[in-house]
C-alpha positions, 0 to 999 in steps of 0.5 A: 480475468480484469484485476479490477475484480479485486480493486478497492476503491481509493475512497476505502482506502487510508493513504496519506499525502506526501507533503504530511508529517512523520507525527501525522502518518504515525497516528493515522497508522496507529488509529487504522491498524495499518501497517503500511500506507500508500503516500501520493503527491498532491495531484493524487499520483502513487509515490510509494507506500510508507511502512512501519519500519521506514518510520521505525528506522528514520527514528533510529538513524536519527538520533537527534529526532524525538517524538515530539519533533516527528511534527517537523518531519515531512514523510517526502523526507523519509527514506523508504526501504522497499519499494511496493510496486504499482500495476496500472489498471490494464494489467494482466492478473499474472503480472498482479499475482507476481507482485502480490506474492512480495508484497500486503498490498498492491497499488494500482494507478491509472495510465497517469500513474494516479492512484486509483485504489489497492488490490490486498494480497488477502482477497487475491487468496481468498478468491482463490481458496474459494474457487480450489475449494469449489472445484474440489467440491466438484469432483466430489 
């Protein structure tokens, strides 16, 4: 099976660039609901994905750091503490499931490591729950 069955597409998808700020990742966040984003570089290339506790913890090891100031903050600046793994196009859905078990969402990037959408741990169940429920149904 082609992972791109399960692909969203980059125009569904909320990512922020990385030369952003810290205040424009946390609102943009905030008004999704999301809890982790994908950052890219300005000619659209994965740099990682951007999570709630790396903003959680940039605030707590910087003391100095206060809300109003996280507009100064380039989130290219901001450590991240796990790396949310990419898989390119081509890859084999083994490789994907892999992946996904560690992980809300997986980026997927092209041969240039452009990023050209995600694949959401969510709808890699769902398709699953959906195909055990039918061959289940079946043998019925």
């Amino acid at each position: 099976m082609n992972i791109a069955f399960f692909l969203t597409p980059k125009s569904e998808v909320i990512c922020e660039k990385v030369t952003a700020t810290m205040r424009q990742a946390l609102e943009r966040m905030e008004y999704h609901g999301y809890s982790a984003i994908p950052i890219l570089d300005e000619k659209g290339v994965y740099i990682g994905t951007l999570t709630e506790g790396d903003l959680l913890w940039k605030m707590k090891n910087t003391p100095e750091l206060d809300f109003k100031d996280t507009n100064k903050v380039s989130i290219g600046d901001i450590p991240r503490h796990r790396e949310n793994k990419p898989v390119h196009i081509d890859s084999d859905i083994e490789d994907l499931v892999t992946i996904a078990m560690n992980q809300n969402f997986v980026p997927v990037v092209d041969d240039n490591n452009v990023f050209i959408g995600i694949i959401k741990r969510s709808d890699i169940i769902n398709y699953m729950y959906k195909k055990l429920f039918q061959k289940v149904k079946l043998q019925a």
